[in-house]
N, CA, C and O atoms as a MOPAC input file, in Angstrom:
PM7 MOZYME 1SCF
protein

 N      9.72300 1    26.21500 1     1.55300 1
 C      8.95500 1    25.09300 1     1.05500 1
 C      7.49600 1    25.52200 1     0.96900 1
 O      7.04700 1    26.00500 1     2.00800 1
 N      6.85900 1    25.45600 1     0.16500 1
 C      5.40400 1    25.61400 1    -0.31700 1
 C      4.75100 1    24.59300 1    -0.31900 1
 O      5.27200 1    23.86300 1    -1.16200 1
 N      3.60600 1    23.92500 1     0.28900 1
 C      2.74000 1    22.88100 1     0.39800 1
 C      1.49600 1    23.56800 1    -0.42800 1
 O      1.44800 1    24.79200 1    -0.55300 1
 N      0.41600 1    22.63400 1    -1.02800 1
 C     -0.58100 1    23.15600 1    -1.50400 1
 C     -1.39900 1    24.00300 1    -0.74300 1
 O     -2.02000 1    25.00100 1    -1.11100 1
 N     -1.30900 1    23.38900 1     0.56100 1
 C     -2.49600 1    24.38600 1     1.44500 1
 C     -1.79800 1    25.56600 1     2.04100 1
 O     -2.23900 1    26.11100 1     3.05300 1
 N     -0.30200 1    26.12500 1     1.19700 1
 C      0.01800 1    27.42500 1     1.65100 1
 C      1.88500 1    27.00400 1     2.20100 1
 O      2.30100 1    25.86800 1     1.97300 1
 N      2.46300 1    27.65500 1     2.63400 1
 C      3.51300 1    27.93900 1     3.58100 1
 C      3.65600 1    26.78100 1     4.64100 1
 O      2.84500 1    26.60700 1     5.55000 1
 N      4.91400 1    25.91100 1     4.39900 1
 C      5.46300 1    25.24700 1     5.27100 1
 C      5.85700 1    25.98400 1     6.63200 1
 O      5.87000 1    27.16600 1     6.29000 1
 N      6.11800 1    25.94400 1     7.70800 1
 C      6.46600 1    27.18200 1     8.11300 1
 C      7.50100 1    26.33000 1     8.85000 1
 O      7.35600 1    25.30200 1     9.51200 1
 N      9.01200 1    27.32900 1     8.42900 1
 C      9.75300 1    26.25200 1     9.15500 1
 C     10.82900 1    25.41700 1     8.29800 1
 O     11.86500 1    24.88600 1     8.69900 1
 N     10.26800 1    25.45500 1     6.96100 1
 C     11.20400 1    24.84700 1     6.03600 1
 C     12.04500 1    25.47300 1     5.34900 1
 O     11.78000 1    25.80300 1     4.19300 1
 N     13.55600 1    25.83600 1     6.09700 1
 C     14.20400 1    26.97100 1     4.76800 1
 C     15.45200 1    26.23400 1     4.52200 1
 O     16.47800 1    26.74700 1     4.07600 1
 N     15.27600 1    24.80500 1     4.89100 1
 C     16.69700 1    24.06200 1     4.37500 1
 C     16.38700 1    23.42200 1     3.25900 1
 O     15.21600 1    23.42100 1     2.87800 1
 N     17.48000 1    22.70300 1     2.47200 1
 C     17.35300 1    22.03600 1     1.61800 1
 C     16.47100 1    20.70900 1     1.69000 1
 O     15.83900 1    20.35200 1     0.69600 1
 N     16.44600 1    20.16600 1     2.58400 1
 C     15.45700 1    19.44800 1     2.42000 1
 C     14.53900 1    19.19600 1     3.80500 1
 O     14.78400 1    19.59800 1     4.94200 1
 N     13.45000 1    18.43200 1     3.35500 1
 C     12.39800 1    18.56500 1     4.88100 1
 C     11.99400 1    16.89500 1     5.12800 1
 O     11.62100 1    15.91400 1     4.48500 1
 N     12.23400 1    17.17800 1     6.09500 1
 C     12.07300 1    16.17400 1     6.88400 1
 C     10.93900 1    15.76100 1     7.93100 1
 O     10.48900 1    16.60000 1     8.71100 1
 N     10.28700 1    13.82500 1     7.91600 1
 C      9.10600 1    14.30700 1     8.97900 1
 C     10.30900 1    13.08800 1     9.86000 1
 O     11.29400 1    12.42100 1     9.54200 1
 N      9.42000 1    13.36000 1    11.18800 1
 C      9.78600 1    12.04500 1    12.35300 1
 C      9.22400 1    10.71800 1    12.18800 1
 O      9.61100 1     9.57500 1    12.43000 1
 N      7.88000 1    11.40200 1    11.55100 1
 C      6.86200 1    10.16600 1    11.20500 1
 C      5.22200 1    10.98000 1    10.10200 1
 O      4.52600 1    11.97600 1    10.29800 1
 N      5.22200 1    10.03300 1     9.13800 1
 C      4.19000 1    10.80100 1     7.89000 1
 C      3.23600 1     9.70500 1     8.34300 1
 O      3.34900 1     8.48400 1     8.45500 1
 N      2.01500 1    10.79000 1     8.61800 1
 C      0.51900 1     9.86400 1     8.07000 1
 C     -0.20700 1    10.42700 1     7.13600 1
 O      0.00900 1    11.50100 1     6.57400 1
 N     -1.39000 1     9.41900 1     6.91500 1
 C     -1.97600 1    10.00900 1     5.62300 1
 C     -2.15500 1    11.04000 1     5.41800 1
 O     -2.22600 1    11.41300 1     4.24700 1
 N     -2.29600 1    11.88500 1     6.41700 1
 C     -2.69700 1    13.73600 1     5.80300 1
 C     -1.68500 1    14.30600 1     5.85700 1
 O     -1.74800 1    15.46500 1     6.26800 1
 N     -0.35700 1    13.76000 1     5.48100 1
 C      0.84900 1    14.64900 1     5.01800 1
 C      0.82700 1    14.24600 1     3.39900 1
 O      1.77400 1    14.64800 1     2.72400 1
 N     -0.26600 1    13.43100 1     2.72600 1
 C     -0.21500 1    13.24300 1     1.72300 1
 C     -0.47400 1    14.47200 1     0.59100 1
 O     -1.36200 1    15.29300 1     0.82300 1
 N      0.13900 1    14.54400 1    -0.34500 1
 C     -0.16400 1    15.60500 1    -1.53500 1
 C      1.35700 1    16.43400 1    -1.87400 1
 O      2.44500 1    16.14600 1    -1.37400 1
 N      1.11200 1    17.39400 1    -2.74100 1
 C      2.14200 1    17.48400 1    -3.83300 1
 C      2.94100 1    18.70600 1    -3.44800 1
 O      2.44700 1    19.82500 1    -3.58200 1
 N      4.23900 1    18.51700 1    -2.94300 1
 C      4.98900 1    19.65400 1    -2.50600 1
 C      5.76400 1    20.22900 1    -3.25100 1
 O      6.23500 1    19.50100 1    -4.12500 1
 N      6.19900 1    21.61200 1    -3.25600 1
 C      7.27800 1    22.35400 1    -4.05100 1
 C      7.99500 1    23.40600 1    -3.31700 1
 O      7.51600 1    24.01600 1    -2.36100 1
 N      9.25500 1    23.60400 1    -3.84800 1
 C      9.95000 1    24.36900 1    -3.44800 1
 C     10.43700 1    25.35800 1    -4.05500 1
 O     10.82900 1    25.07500 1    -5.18700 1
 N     10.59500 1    26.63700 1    -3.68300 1
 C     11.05700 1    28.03900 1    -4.03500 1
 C     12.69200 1    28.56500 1    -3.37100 1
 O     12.98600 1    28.96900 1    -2.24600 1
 N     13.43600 1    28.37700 1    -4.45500 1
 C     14.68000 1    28.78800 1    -4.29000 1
 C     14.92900 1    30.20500 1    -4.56900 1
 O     14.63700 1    30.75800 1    -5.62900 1
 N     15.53100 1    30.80700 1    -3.47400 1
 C     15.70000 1    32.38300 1    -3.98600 1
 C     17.23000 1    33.13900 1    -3.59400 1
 O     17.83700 1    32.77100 1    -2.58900 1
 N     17.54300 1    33.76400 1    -4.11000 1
 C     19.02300 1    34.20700 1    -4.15800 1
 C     18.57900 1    35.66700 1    -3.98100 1
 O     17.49300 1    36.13900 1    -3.64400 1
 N     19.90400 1    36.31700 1    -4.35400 1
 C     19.97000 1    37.65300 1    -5.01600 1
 C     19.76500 1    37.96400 1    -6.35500 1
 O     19.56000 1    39.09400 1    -6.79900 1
 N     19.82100 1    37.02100 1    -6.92700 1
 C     19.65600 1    37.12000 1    -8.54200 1
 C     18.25200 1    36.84900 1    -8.97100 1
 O     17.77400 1    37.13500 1   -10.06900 1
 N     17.62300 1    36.23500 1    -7.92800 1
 C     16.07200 1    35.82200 1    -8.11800 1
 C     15.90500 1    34.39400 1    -7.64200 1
 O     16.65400 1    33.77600 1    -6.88500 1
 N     14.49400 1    33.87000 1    -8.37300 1
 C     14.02800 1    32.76100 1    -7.47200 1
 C     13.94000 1    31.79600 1    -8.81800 1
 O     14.36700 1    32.09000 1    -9.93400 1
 N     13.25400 1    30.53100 1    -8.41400 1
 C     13.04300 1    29.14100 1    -9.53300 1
 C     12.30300 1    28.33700 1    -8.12100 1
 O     12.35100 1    28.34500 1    -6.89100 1
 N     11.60400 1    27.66100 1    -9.26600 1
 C     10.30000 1    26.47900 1    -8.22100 1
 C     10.59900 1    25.28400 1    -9.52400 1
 O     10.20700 1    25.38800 1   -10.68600 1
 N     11.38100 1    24.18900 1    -8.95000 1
 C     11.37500 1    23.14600 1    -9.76400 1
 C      9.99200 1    22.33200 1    -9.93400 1
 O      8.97800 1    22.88600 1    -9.51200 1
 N      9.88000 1    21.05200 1   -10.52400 1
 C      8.60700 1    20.65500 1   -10.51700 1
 C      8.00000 1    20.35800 1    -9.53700 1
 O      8.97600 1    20.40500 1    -8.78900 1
 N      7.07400 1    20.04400 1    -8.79200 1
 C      6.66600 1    19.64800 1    -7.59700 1
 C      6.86700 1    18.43900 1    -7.57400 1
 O      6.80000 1    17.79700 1    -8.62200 1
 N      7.29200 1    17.56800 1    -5.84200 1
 C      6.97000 1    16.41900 1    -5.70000 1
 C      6.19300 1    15.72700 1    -4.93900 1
 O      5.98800 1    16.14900 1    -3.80100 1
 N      5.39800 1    14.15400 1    -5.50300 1
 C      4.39200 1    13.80500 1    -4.77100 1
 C      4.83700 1    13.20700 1    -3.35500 1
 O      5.95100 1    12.77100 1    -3.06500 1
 N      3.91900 1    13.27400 1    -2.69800 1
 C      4.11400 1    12.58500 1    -1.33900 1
 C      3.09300 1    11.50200 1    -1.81300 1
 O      2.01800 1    11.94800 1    -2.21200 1
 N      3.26400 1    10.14800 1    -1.83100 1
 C      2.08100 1     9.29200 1    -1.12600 1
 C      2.54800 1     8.08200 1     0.21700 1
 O      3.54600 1     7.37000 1     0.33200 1
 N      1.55300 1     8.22700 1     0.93200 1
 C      1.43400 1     7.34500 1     1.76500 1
 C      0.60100 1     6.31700 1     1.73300 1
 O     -0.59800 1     6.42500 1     1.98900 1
 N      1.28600 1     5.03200 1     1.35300 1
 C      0.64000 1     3.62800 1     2.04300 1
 C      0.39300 1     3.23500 1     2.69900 1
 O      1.08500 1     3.54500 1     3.66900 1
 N     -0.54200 1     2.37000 1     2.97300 1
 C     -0.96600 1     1.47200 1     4.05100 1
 C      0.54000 1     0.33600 1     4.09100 1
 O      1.35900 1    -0.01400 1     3.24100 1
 N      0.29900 1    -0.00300 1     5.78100 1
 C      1.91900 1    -0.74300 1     5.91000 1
 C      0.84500 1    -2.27100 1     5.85500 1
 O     -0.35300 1    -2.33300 1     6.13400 1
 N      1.61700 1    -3.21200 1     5.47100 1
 C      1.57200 1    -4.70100 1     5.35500 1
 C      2.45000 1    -4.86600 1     6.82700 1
 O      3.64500 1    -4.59100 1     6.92800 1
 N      1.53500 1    -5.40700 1     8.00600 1
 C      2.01900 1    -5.49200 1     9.04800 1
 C      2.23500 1    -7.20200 1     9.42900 1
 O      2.81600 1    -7.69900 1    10.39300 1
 N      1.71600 1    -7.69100 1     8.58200 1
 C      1.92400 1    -9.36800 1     8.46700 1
 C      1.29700 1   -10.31300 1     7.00200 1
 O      0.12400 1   -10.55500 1     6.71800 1
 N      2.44400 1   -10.66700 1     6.33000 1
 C      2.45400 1   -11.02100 1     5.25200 1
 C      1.49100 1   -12.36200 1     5.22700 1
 O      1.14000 1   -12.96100 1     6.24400 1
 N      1.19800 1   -12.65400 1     4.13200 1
 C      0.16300 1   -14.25100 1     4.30600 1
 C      1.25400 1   -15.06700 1     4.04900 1
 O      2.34400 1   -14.66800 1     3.64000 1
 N      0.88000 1   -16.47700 1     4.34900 1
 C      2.38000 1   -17.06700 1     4.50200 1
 C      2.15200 1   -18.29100 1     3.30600 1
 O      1.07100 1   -18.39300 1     2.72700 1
 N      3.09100 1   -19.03000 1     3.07100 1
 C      2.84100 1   -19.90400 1     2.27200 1
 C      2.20400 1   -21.40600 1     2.89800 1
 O      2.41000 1   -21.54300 1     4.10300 1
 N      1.62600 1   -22.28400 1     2.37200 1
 C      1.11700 1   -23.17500 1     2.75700 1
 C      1.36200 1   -24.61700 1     2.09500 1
 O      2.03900 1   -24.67500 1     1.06900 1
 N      0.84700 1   -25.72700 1     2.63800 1
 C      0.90600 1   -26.69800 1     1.95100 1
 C     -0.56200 1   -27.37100 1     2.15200 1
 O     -0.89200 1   -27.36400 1     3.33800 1
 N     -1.49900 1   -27.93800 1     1.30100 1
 C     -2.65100 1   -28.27800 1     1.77600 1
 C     -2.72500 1   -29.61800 1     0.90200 1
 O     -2.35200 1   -29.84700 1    -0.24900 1
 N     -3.37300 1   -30.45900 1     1.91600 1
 C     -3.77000 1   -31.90600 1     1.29200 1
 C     -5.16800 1   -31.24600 1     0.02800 1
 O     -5.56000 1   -30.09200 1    -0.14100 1
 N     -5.68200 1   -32.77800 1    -0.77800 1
 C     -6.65400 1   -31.70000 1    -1.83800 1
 C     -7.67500 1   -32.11700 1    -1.23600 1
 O     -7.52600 1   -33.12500 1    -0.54400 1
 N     -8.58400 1   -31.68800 1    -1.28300 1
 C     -9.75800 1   -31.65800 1    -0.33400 1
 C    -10.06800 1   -30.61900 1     0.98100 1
 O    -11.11000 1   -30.22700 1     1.50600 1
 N     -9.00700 1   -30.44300 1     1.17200 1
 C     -8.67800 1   -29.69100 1     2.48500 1
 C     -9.17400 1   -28.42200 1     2.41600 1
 O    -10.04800 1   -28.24000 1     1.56800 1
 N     -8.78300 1   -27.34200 1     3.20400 1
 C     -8.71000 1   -25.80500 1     3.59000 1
 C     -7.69200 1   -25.21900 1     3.55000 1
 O     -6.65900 1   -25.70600 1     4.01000 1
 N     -7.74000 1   -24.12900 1     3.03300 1
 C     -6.03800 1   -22.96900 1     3.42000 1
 C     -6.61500 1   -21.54700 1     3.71400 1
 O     -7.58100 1   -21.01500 1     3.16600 1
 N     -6.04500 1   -21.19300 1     4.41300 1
 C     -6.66200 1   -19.94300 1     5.37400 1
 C     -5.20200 1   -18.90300 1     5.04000 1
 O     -4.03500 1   -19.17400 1     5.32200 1
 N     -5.81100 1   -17.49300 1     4.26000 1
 C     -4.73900 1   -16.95300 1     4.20100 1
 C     -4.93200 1   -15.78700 1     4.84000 1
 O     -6.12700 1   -15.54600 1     4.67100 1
 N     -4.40200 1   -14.83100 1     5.54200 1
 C     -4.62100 1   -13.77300 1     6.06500 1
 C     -3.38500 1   -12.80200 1     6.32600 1
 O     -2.30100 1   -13.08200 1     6.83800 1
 N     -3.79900 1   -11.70600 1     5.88300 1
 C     -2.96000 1   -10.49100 1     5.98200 1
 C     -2.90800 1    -9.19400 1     7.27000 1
 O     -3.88100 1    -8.44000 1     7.30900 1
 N     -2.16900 1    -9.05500 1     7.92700 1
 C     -2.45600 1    -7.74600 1     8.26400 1
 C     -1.68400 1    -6.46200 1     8.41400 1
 O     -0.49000 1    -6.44000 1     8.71200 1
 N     -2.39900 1    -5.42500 1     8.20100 1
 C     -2.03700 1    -4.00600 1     7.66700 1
 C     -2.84400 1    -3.06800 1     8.65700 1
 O     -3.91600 1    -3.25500 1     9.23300 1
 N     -1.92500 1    -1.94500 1     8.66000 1
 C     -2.48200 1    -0.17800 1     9.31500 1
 C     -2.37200 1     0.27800 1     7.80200 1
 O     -1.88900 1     0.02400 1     6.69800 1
 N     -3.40700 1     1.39300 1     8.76700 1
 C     -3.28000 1     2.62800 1     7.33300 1
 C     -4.88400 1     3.54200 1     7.73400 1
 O     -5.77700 1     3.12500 1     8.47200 1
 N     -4.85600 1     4.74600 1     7.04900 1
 C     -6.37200 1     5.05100 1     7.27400 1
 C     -7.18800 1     3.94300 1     6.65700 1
 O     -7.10500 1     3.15800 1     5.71300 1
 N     -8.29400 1     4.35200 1     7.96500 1
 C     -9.49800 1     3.70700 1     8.09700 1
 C    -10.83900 1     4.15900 1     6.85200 1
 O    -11.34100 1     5.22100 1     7.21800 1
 N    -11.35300 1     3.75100 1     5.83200 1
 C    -11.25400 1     2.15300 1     6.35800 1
 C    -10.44500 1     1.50100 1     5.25100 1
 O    -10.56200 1     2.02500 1     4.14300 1
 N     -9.46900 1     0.21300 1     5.38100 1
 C     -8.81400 1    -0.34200 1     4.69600 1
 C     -9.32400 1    -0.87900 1     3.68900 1
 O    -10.50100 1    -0.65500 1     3.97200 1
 N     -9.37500 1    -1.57200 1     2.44800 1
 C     -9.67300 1    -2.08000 1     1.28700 1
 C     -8.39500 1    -3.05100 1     1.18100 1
 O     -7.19900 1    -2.94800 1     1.45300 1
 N     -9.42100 1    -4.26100 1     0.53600 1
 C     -8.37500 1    -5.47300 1     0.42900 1
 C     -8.95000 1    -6.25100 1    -0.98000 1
 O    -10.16100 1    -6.41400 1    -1.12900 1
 N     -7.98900 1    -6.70100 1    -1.97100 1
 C     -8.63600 1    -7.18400 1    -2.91900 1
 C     -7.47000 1    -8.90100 1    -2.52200 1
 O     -6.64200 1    -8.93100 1    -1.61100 1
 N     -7.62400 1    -9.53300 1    -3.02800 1
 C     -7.14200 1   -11.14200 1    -2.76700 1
 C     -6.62500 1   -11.35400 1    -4.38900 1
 O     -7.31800 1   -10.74700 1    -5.20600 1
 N     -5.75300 1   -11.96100 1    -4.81100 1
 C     -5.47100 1   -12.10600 1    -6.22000 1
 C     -4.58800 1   -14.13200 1    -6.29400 1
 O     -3.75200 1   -14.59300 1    -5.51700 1
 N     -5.26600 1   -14.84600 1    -7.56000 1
 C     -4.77900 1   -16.48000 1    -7.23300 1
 C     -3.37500 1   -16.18300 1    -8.76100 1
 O     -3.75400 1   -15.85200 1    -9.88400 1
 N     -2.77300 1   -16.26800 1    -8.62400 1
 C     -1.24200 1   -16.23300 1    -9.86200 1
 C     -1.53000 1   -15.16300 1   -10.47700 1
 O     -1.69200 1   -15.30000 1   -11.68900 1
 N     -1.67700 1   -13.90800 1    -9.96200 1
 C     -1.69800 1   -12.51700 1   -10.80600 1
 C     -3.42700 1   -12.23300 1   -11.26800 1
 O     -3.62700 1   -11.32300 1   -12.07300 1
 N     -4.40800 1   -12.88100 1   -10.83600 1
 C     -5.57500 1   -13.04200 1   -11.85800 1
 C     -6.61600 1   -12.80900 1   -10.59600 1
 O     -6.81100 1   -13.75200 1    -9.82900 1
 N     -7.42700 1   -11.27100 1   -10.34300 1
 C     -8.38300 1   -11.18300 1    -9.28700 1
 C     -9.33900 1   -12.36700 1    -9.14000 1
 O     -9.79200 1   -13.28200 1    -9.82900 1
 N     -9.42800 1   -11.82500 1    -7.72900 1
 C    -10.22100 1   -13.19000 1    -6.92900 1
 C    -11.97800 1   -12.27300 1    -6.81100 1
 O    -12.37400 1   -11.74300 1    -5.77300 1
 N    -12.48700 1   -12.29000 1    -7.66400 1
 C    -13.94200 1   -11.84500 1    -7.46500 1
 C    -14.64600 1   -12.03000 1    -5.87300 1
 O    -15.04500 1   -13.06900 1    -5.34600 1
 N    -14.64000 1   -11.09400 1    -5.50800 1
 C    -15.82800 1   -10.91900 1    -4.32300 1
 C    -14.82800 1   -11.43700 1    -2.83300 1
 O    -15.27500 1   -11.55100 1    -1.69100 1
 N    -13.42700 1   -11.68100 1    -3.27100 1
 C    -12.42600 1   -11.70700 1    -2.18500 1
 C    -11.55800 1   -10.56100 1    -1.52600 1
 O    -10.38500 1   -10.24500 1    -1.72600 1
 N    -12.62300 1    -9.98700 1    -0.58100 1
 C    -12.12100 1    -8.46900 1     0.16500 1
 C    -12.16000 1    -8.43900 1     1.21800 1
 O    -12.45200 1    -7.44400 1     1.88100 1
 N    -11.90500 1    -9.40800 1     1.59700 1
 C    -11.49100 1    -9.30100 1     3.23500 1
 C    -10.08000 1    -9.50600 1     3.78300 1
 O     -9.16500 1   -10.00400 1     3.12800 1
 N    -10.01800 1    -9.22300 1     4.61400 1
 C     -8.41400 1    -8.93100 1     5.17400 1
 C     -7.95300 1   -10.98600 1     5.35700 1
 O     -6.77400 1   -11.32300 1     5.46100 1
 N     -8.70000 1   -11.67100 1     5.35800 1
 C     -8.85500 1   -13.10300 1     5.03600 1
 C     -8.94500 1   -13.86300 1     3.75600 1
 O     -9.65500 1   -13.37300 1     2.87800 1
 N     -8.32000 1   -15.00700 1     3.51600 1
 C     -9.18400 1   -15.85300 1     1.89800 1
 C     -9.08600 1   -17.15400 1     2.68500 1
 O     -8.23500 1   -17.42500 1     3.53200 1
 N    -10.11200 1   -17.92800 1     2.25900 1
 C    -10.32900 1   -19.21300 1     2.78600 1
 C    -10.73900 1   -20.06800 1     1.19600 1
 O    -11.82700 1   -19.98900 1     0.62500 1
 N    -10.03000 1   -20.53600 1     0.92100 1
 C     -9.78600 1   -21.89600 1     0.10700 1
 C    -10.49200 1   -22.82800 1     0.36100 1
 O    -10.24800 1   -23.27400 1     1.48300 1
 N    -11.31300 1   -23.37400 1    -0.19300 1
 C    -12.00800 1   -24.36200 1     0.46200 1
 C    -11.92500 1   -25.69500 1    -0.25400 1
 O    -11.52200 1   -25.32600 1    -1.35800 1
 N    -12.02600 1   -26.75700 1    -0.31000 1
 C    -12.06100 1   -28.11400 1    -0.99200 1
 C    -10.86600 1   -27.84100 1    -1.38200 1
 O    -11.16900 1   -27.60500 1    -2.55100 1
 N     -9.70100 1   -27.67400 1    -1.35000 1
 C     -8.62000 1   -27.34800 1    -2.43800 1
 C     -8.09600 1   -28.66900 1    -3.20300 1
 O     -7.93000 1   -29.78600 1    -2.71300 1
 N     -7.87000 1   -28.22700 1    -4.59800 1
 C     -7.63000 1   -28.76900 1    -5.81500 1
 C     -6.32400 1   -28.88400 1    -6.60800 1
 O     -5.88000 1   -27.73600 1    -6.64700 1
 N     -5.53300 1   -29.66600 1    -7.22800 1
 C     -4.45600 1   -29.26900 1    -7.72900 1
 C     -4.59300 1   -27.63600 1    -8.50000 1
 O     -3.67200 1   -26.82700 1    -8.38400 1
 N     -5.72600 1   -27.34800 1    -9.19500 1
 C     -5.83600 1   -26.14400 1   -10.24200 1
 C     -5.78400 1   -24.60600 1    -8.80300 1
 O     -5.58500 1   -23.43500 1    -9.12500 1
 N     -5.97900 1   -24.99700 1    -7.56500 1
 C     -5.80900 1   -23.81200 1    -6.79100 1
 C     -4.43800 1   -23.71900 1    -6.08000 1
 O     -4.10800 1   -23.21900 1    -5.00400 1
 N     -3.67600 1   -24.43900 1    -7.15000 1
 C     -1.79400 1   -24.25100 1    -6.31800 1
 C     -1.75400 1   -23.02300 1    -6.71800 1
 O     -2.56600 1   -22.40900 1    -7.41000 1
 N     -0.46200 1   -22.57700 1    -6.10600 1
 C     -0.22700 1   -21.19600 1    -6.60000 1
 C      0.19600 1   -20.12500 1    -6.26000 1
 O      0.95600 1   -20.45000 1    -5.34800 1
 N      0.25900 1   -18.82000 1    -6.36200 1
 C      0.73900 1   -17.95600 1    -5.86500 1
 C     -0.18300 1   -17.47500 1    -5.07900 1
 O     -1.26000 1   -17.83600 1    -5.55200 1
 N     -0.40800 1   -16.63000 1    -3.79000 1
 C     -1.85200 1   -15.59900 1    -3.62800 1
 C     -0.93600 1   -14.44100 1    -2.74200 1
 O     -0.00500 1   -14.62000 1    -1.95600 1
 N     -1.79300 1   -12.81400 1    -3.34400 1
 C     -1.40100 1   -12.22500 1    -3.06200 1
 C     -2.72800 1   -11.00000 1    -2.49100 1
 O     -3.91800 1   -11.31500 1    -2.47200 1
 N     -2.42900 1   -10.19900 1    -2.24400 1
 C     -3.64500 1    -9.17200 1    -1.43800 1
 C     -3.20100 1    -7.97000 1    -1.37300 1
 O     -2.29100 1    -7.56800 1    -0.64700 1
 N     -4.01400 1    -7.19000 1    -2.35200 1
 C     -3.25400 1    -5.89100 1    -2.27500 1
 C     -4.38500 1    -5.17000 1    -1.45200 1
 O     -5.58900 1    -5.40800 1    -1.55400 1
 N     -3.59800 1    -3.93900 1    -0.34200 1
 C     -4.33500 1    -3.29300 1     0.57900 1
 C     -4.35900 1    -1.99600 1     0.39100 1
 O     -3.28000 1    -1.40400 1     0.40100 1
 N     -5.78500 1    -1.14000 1     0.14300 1
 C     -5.80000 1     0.19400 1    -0.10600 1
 C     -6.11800 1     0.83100 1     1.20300 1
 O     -6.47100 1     0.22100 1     2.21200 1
 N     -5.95700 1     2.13400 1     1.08600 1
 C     -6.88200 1     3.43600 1     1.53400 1
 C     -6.89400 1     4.73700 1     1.01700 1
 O     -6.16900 1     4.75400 1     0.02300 1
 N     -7.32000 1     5.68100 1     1.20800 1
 C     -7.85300 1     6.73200 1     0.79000 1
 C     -7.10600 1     7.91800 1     1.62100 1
 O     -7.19600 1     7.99500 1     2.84700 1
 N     -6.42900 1     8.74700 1     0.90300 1
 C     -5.69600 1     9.70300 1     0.99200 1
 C     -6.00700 1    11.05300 1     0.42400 1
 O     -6.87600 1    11.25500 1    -0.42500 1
 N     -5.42900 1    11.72900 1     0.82000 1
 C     -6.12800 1    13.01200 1     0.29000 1
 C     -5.29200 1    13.12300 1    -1.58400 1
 O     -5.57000 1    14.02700 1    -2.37100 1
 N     -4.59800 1    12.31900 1    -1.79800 1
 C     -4.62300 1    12.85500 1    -3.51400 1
 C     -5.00800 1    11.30800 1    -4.29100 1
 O     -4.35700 1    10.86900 1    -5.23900 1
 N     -6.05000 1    10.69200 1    -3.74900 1
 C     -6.82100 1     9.51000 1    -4.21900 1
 C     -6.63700 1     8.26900 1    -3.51500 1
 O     -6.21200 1     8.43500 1    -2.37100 1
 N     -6.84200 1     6.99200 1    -3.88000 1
 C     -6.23400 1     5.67000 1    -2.95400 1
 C     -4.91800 1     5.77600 1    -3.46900 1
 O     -4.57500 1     6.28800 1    -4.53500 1
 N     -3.95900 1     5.03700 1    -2.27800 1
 C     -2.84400 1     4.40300 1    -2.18100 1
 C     -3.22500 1     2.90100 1    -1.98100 1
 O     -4.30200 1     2.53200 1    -1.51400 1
 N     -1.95100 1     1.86400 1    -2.49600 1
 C     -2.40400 1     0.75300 1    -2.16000 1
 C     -0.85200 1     0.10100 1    -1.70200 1
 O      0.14500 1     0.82300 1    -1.69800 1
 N     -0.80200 1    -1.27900 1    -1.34200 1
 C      0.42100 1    -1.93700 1    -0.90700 1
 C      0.34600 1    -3.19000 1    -1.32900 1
 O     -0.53500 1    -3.84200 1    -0.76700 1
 N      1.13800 1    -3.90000 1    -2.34400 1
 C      0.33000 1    -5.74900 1    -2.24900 1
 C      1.59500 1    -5.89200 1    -1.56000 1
 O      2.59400 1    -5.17700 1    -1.62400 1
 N      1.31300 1    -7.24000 1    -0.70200 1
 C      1.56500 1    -8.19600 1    -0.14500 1
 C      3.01300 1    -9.18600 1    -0.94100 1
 O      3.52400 1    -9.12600 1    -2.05900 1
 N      3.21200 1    -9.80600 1    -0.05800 1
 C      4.74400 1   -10.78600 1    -0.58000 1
 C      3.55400 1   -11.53600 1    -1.67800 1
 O      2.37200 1   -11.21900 1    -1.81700 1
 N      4.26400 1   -12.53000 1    -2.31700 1
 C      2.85200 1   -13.88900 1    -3.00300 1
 C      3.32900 1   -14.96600 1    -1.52100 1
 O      4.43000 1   -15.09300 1    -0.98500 1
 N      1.85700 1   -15.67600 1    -1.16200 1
 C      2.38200 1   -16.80200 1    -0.99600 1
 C      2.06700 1   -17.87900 1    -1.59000 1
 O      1.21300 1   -17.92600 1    -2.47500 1
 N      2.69700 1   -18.82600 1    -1.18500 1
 C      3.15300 1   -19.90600 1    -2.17500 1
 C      1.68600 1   -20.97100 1    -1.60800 1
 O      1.68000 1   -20.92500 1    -0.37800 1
 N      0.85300 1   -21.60400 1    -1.98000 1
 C      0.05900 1   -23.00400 1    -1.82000 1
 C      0.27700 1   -23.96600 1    -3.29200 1
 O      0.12100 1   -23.84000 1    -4.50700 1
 N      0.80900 1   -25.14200 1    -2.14500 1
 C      1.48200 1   -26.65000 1    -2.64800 1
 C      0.30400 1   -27.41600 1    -2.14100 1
 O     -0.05100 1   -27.38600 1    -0.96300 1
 N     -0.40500 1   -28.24100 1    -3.27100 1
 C     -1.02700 1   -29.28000 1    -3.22700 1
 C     -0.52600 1   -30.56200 1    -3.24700 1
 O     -1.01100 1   -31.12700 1    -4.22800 1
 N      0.27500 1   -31.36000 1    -2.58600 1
 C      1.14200 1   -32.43100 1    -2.46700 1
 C     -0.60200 1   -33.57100 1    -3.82600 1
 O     -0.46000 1   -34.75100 1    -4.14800 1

């Protein structure tokens, strides 16, 4: 097995295996098959690692006027990135591992979802979230 930064050492089975991957097992591996007749390196494949969604935001029901407090939480390298999204459509300037709804309105029912990045060695990875559901009775 060939990793970019050189020689797996250790890998001469068919396939490789971890116990547990963190972000710096991230990037693009390949393998070198060799016989008696000679060798072949198929295409390489990527590794990426995500950040885990360690608690989904949940769905809610809010009177209108009210508050809804949504919050997510996730591991992953530090430091995390969080964008907030209301029925598929970004939530401007909503990046915190929190969204707080405020006065809520029939027009803020809906889906909300939060996708969570970090930074890996072959660019960001990200993870969104379940949607949850807010019902304005």
């Amino acid at each position: 097995m060939v990793v970019e930064r050189g020689e797996y050492s250790g890998a001469t089975r068919a396939e490789l295996q971890w116990a547990s991957v963190t972000e710096s097992a991230a990037g693009w591996y390949s393998v070198r098959i060799t016989d008696a007749t000679g060798s072949v390196s198929p295409a390489p494949a990527r590794l990426a690692v995500t950040p885990t969604i360690v608690g989904q935001p949940a769905d809610q029901q809010v009177a209108r006027g009210q508050s809804a407090l949504f919050a997510v939480g996730a591991e992953g390298a530090a430091p995390l990135t969080y964008q907030w999204y209301h029925n598929s459509r970004i939530l401007l300037g909503q990046t915190r591992p929190t969204l707080q709804v405020s006065n809520v309105q029939p027009a803020d029912a809906g889906s909300y979802t939060v996708r969570v990045g970090h930074l890996t060695p072959l660019g960001m990875e990200y993870q969104l979230s379940r949607a949850a559901i807010l019902s304005v009775p």
